[in-house]
N, C-alpha and C positions, 0 to 999 in steps of 0.2 A: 076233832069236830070238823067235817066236811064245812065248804064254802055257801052252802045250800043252807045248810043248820045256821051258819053265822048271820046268813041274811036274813033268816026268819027271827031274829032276835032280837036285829039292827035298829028295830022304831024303837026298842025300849034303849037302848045306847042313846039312838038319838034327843030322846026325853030326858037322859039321865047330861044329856049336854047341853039342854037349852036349863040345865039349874045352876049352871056353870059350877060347878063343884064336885072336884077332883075326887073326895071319899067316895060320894055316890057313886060317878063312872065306875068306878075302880071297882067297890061293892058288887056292881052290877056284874061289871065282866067277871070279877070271879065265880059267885054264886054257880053262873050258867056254866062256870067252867069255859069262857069264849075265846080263843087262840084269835085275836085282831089282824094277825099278820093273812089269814087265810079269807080277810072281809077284801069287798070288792073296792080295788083304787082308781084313779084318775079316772073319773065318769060319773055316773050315776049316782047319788049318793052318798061320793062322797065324805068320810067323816071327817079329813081335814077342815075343805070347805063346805060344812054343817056346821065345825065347831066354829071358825071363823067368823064365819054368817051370824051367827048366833054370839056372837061376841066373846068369846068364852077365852077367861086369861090364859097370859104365860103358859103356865104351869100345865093347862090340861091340853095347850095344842102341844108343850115339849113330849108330854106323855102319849098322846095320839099318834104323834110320827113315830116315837119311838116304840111303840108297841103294835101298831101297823107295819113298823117297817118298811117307812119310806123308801126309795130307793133315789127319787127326787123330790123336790118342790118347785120344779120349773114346771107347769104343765096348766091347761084345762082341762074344764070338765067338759064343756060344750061349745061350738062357735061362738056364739053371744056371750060367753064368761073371761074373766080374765083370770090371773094367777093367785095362787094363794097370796102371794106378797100383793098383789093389786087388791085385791079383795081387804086386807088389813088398813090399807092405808085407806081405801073407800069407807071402810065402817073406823075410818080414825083412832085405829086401834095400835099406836105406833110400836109398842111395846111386844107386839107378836110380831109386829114388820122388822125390828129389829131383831127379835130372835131369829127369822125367817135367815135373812141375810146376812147374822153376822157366826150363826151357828149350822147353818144348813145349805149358805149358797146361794142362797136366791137370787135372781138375775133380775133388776130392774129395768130391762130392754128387752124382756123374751115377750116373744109372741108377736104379730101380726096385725094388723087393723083392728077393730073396736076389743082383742085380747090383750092389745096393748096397755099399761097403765092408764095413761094419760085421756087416751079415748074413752077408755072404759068409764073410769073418772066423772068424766064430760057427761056420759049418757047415763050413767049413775045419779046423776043429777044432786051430787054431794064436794062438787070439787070448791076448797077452800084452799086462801092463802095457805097457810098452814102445810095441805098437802101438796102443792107446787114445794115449798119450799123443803119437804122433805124427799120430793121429785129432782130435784139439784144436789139434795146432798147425800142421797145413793147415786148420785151419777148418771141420770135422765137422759138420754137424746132427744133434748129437745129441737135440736135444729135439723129435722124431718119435722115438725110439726104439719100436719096434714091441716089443707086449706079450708076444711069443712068449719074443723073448730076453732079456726080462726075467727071463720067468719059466723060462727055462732055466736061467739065473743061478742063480735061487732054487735051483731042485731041485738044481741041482750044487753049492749051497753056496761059487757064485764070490763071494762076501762082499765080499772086499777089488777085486774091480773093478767091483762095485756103487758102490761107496765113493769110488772115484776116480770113476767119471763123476758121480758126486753131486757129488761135491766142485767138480769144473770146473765146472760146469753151472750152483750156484744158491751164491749168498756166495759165487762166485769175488772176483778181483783188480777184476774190471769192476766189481762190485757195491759193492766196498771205496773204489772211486774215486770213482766215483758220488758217494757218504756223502757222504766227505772234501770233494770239491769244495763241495756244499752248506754242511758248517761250515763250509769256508774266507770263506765270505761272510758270514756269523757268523749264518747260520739255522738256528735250531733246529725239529725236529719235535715238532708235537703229537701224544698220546698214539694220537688214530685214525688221524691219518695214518703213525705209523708202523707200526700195527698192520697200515695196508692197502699199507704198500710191503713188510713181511715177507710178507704171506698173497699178494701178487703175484710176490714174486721163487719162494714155493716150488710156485705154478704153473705156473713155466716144465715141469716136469716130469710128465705127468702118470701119476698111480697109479694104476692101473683095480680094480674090486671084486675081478676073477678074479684078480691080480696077489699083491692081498695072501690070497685064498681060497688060492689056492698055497702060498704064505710057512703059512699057520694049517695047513694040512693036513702040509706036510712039515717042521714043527717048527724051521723055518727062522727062530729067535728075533732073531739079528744083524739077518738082512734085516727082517724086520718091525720092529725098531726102530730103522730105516733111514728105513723109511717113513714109521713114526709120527712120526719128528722133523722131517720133511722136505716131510710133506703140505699142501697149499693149498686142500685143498678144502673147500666150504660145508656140503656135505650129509654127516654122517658117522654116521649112524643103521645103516644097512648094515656100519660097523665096527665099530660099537658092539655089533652084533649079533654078530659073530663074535668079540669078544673075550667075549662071555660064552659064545655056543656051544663053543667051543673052550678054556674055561675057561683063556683068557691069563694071569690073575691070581695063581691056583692056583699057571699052569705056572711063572710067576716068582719064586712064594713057594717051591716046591720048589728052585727054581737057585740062590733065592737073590739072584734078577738086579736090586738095587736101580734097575738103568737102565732097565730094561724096566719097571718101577715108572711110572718118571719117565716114560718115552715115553708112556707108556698116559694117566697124569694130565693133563698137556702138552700132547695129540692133543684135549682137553674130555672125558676120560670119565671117571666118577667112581661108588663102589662103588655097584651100585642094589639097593636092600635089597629089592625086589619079587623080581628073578633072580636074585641069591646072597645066599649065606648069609654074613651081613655080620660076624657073631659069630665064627663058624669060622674067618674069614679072618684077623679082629684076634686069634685064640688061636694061631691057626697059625703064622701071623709072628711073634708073639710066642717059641712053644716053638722056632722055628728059630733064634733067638737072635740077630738080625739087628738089631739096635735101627734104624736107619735105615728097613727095608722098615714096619714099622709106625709109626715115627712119619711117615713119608709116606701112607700108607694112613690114618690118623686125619685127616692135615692135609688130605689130598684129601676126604676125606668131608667133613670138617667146611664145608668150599670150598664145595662143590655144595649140603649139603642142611644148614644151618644149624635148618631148620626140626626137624630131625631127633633133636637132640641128644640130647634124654633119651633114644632108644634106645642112642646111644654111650656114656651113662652107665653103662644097665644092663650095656653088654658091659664095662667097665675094672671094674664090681660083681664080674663071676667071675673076677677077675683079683684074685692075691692082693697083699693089701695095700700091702707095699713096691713094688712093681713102679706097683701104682693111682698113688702119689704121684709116681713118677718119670714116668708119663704124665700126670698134669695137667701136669706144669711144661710143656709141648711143646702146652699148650691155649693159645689166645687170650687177652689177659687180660681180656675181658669174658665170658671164658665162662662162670667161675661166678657170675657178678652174672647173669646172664640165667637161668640154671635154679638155682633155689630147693630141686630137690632133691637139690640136695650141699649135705653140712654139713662143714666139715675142723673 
């Protein structure tokens, strides 16, 4: 049977695949007498990715490769498509992803921009926990993650699968092993060097300016102090810049968000009495009644700009009385030996 005869036969295959049941196909090709290996692949058509698409078990995509005579299963059909193995885990179908990869090959990192799983995924508009996680345990490159879907994430407020790829990604299981193997040998780390295996391990991932301008623009608080905890980078002047533009500080004294406190201090940024109003911010926290957001807001300041003190004095000065005494105790204890203008 010529390739011409096969293809004129192919809508009834195709019908006999969207019943999902292996007798029928089989029925079918025989009757016609149809040699599958001589039907058109990787393009058009299709019947891998038809049976896929079409959900169709185990059993009748093992028999479609094998009777087509695949020669791979790394491939598309079209620019906008991804792999048969992407397409499985899109339609949640893990049980042909797993035949895919563990009988045939399949490459969890083939392909290119939106051919790649992950994007494809994303524009699929079907990515779940689930398939992240079984994106990790075929072995995902997730650290290219490309900043589109990052920051799709952001605007859609997908938070918690931020959170997982974070999670896998840096202080995973490997990194924990890592450690341990080290103590096991009874070495311990010096203070730089393990400053420099954290600020290495958090840039495996990396965070672009536009990434977090996104997160500060659509108030995208969780993510942003996602990133502030998680960042590796040198140069942080540029975020420094948008946490005052976008008055991050403020927006955590209103929420309330003692973590976002912490992120912001943690990430090296500390209150800078040149661009806020350094006074306002220790009355504000204080009238929100938050005792933690100002006594971190005092201890950050005092951290960065020791020099500074006597302005912090005058600010606990309009702070009435009882309250003044309860913020010294939360001072250094060489803080009042070094400014001479406190008298208790």
């Amino acid at each position: 049977m010529t390739t011409t005869m096969v293809e004129q036969i192919k809508d009834d295959i195709i019908k006999q695949l969207k019943t999902k049941n292996l007798n029928n196909l089989n029925d079918t090709i025989s009757n016609n007498k149809v040699n599958l290996k001589e039907s058109n692949k990787y393009g058009y058509n299709d019947l891998l990715y038809i049976a896929i698409e079409n959900d169709d078990p185990k059993d009748v995509i093992e028999y479609i490769i094998n009777e087509c005579e695949y020669e791979k299963v790394n491939y598309t059909v079209n620019p906008n498509s991804t792999t048969p193995l992407g397409l499985a885990i899109a339609r949640n179908n893990f049980e042909v992803a797993d035949l895919l990869c563990d009988k045939y090959n399949a490459d969890i990192n083939y392909g290119e921009g939106i051919n790649r799983c992950l994007p494809f995924l994303y524009n699929y508009d079907t990515i779940k926990p689930k398939q992240i996680d079984y994106l990790f345990k075929r072995g995902y490159n997730f650290y290219d993650l490309p900043n589109n879907i990052i920051k799709k994430m952001v605007i859609s407020f997908q938070n918690n699968l931020l959170k997982r790829i974070w999670k896998r990604c840096i202080f995973n299981n490997q990194f924990i092993i890592q450690i341990l193997e080290k103590r096991k040998d009874k070495k311990s780390y010096m203070t730089t060097e393990w400053e420099k295996i954290i600020t290495e391990e958090k840039q495996k991932l990396k965070i672009s300016d536009d990434v977090y301008e996104t997160a500060f623009e659509h108030k995208n608080w969780e993510a942003l102090q996602l990133f502030l905890n998680n960042d590796g980078r040198d140069q942080k002047i540029t975020i420094f810049d948008m946490i005052e533009e976008y008055e991050a500080i403020e927006q955590a004294i209103n929420n309330q968000d003692i973590n976002m406190i912490k992120a912001i201090s943690n990430f090296g940024y500390a209150l800078n009495y040149k661009s806020f109003n350094f006074e306002d911010l220790i009355l504000k926290s204080y009238r929100k009644g938050n005792k933690k957001i100002w006594k971190t807001l005092i201890k950050t300041s005092l951290l960065s700009y020791k020099e500074k003190a006597t302005k912090l004095i005058d600010v606990l000065m309009k702070i009435q009385e009882k309250i003044f005494y309860k913020i010294l105790k939360q001072l250094p204890s060489n803080f009042l030996i070094r400014n001479k203008r406190m008298r208790i």
